[in-house]
N, C-alpha and C positions, 0 to 999 in steps of 0.2 A: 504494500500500500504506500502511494505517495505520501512525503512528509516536509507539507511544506511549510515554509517560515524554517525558526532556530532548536534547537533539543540541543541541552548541556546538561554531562554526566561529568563530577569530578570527585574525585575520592583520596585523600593522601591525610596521613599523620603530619606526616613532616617535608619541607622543615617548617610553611605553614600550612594547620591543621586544617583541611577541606571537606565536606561533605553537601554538595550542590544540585541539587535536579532543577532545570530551570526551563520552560516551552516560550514561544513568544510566536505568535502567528504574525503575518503580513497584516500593516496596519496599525499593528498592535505596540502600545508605549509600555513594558515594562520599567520600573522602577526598582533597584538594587537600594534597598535601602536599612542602617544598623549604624551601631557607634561606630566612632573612629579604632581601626585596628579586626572590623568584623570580616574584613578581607573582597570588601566589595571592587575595591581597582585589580587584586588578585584576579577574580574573576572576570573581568572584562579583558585583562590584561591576556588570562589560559584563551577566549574566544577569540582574541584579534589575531594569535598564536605569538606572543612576544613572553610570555610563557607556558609552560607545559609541566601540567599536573601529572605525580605519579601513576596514578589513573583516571583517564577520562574516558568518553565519548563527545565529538561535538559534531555535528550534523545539521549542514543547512542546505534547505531544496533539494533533498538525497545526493548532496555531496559531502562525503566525509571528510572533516578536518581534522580530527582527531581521531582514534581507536588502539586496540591496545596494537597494533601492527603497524599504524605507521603516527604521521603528525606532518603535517602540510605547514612548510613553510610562511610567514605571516603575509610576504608579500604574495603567495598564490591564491590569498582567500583574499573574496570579496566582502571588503569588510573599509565601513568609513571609520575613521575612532576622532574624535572630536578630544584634544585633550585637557587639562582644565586650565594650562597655563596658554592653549591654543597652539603652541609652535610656529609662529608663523615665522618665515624666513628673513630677518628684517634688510636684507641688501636689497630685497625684492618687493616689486609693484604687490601693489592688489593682484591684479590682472594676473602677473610673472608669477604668483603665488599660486593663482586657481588651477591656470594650464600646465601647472607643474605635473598634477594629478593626473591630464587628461593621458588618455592613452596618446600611442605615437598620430597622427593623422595632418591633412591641410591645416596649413598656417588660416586659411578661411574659415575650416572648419569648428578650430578649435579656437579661432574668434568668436565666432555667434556662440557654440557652448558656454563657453566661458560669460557673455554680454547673459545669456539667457541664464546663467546662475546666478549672477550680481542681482539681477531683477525679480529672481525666485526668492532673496535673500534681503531683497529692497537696499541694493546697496549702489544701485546704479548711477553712474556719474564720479563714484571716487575709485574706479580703476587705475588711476595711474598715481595714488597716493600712496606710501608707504606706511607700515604699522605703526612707526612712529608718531604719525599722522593721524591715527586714529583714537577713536574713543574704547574703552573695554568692551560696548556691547559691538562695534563695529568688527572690533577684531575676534570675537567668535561668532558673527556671520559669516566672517570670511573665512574661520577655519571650516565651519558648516557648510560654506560652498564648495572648497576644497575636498569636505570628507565626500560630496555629494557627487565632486565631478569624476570619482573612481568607480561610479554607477555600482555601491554596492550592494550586497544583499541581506544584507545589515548594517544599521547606524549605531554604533558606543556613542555617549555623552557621558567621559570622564567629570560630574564637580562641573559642569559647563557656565553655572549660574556666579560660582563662587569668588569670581575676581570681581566683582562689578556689584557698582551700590544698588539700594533697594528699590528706587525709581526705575532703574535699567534693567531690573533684575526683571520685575513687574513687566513690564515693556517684554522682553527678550519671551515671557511664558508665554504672553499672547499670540507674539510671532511663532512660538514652536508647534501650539495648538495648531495656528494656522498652517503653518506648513505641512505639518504632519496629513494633510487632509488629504495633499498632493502626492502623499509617499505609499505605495504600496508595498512598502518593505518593512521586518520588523524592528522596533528601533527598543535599546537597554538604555537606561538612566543611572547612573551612579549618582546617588545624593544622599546625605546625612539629613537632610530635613524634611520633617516628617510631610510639612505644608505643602513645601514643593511636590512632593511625592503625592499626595494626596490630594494634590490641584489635577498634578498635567498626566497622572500615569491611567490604564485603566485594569492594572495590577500590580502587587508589590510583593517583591518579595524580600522578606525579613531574615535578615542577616545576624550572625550574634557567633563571637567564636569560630568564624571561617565555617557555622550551619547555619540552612538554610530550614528555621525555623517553624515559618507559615508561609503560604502563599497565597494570593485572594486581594477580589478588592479593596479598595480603598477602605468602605464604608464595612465588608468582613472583618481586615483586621483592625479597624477600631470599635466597633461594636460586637463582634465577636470572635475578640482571640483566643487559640486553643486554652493555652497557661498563662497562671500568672504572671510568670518573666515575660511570654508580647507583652501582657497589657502595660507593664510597666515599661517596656521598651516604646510602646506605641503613645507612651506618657499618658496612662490613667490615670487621675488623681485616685478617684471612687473604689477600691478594692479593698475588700471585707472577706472579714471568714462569718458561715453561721453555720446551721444545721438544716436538714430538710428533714420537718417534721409533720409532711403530706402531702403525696400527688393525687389531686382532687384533679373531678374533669374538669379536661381546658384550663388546669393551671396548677403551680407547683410553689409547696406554701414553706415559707425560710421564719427560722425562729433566729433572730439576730438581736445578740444580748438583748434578750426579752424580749423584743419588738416583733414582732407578727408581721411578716411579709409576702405578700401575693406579688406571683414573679409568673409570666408568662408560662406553659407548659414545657417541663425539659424531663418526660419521665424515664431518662437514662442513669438517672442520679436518685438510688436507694434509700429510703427513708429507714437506717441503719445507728444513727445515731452519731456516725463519723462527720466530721470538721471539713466541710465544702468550701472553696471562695466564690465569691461572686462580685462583678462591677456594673456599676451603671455608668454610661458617658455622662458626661455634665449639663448635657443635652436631655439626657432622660428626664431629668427634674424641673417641673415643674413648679415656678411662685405662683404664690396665692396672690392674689390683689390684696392690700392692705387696710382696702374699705370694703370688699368683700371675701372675709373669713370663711375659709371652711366648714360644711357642718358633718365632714366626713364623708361626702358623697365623692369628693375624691379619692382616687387609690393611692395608700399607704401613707395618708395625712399625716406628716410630723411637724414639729416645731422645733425651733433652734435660736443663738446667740452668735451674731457675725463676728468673731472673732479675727478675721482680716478679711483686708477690702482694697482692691487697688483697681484703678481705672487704666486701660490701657487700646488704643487703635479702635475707641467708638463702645469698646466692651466694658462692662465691671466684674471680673471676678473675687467672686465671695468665700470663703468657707465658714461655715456654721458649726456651731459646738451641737449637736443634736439633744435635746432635752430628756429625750426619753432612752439618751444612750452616750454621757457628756465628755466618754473619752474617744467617741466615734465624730471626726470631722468630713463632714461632705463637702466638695468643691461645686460650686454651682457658679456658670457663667449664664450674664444678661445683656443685652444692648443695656447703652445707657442711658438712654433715654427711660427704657423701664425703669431703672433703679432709680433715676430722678423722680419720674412719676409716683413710683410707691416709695420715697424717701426713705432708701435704703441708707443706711450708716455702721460704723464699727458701734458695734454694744450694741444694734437693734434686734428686737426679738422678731424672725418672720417665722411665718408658715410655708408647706408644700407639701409636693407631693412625690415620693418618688414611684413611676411610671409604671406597670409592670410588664408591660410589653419589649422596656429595655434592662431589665437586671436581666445577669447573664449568668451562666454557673460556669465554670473552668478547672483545670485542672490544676496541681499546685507546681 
């Protein structure tokens, strides 16, 4: 059966530790995303072949680049790699930069390419400027154009966002969304940010100690990561232990230090008396309006003490001493505009609700 798009298999102890299964169809934005040292450039580095894992497999459009019999040299695969410091050649044009890539062909030809990449990349008009001459978003279009005029069949984006401020950065997503629209090829992201990842990919895969931990949507691994370590890598504030003490129908009921909780149905999780975790995103929580208090016809009404509060990018995040459990802190974020509205402050006592459709059960 044909196998199209990318398949990575890599396997090694040493000398760094790897354990990778990784798919990306045509189209498709994966996202390599883990702390620093989880070995994410490692892996884009084994697919472009600039290294070679004790064991792999890598396989793109049933052509083998790796296996345990051979390893195709970096420069026979087609493959763009965007790097994050860009590499651009600074003796050389824009222009002298892109038709570097192209294959050998007319000096004609490999003018209009090259003209027709600048304007893929909206860079049209500063072909005969040098990098020095440019700005950081300009100069990874241009590497962009560059990876793109080797017509490969895969795009890497090493960190691609990371030299360049957060106006440019903003800027640079929109363009990649947009381009991406034009690519029918699979493109990998290397990023440490979560946001990033979780803007521009439409998978991610979670990294942690050279494994490849979870893999799934955006909105999977933040609402529901396998274990405790995603969620805390995926930055859950929300993450609790309790008990399940009843899978009633269509829902599954948590006794968390005392408090009685209805949580959407997970009846995989035995009501045995053993210590479960569970999160909700910050999302899941629901405020009460201030002038209309609950009369408990919301699900899992508590009340609490803001114990911090900081305003940040239009948002207020809060966390709450919970009343009915005071060494349990919940993190709840709001526009600010609500928090103005219901005159949130440090030391205010509110109400809520936490959702049951998003507490989640996991493993530890």
């Amino acid at each position: 059966m044909s196998k199209v798009g990318i398949s990575v298999l890599l396997s090694q102890q040493r000398p760094i530790p790897l354990q990778v299964k990784l798919d990306c169809k045509p189209g498709e934005l994966l996202a390599l995303t883990g702390p620093s040292g989880s070995g994410k450039t490692t892996i884009l580095r084994a697919i472009a072949g600039l290294y070679q894992a004790r064991r792999g497999h890598v396989e793109c459009n049933d052509e083998i680049w790796q296996d345990g019999k051979r390893f195709l040299a970096a420069h026979r695969r087609h493959v763009g790699l965007v790097f994050q410091q860009y590499a651009l050649f600074p003796h050389l044009t824009v222009f002298e930069n892109i038709r570097l890539a192209l294959p050998k062909q007319s000096k004609s030809k490999s003018y209009r390419e090259v003209m027709t990449l600048l304007a893929q990349v909206h860079l049209t008009g500063l072909e005969k400027r040098y990098p020095k001459q440019l700005s950081g978003g300009q100069k990874q279009r241009v590497a962009v154009a560059r990876a793109l005029a080797r017509k490969p069949a895969v795009l890497l984006l090493d960190e691609p966002f990371s030299a360049v401020d957060q106006v440019t950065r903003r800027k640079l997503y929109r363009e990649l969304l947009l381009l991406r629209q034009s690519l029918a090829i699979p493109i990998i992201l290397v990023t440490h940010d979560l946001e990033e990842s979780a803007l521009l990919a439409d998978n991610i895969a979670l990294l942690h100690k050279g494994e490849v931990l979870q893999t799934g949507t955006p909105e999977t691994l933040l609402k529901r990561p396998q274990t405790v370590t995603i969620a805390r890598l995926m930055d859950q504030q929300n993450v609790f232990e309790a008990r399940v003490i009843e899978q009633a129908p269509n829902q599954t009921i948590l006794n968390w230090h005392g408090i009685v909780l209805h949580a959407q149905a997970q009846p995989d999780w035995p009501v045995d008396g053993n210590v479960v975790h569970w999160m909700v995103p910050a999302s899941g929580i629901l405020l009460h309006r201030r002038d209309r208090p609950s009369r408990g016809e919301k699900e899992n009404p508590l009340s609490g003490r803001i114990v911090e509060y900081f305003e940040t990018n239009g948002q207020v995040h809060i966390y709450v001493s919970v009343d009915q459990a005071p060494l349990c802190k919940l993190n709840i974020n709001v526009p600010l505009h609500v928090a103005q509205r219901n005159r949130l402050s440090l030391g205010e006592t509110i109400s809520f609700s936490i959702l049951a459709q998003h507490i989640h059960l996991m493993k530890s």
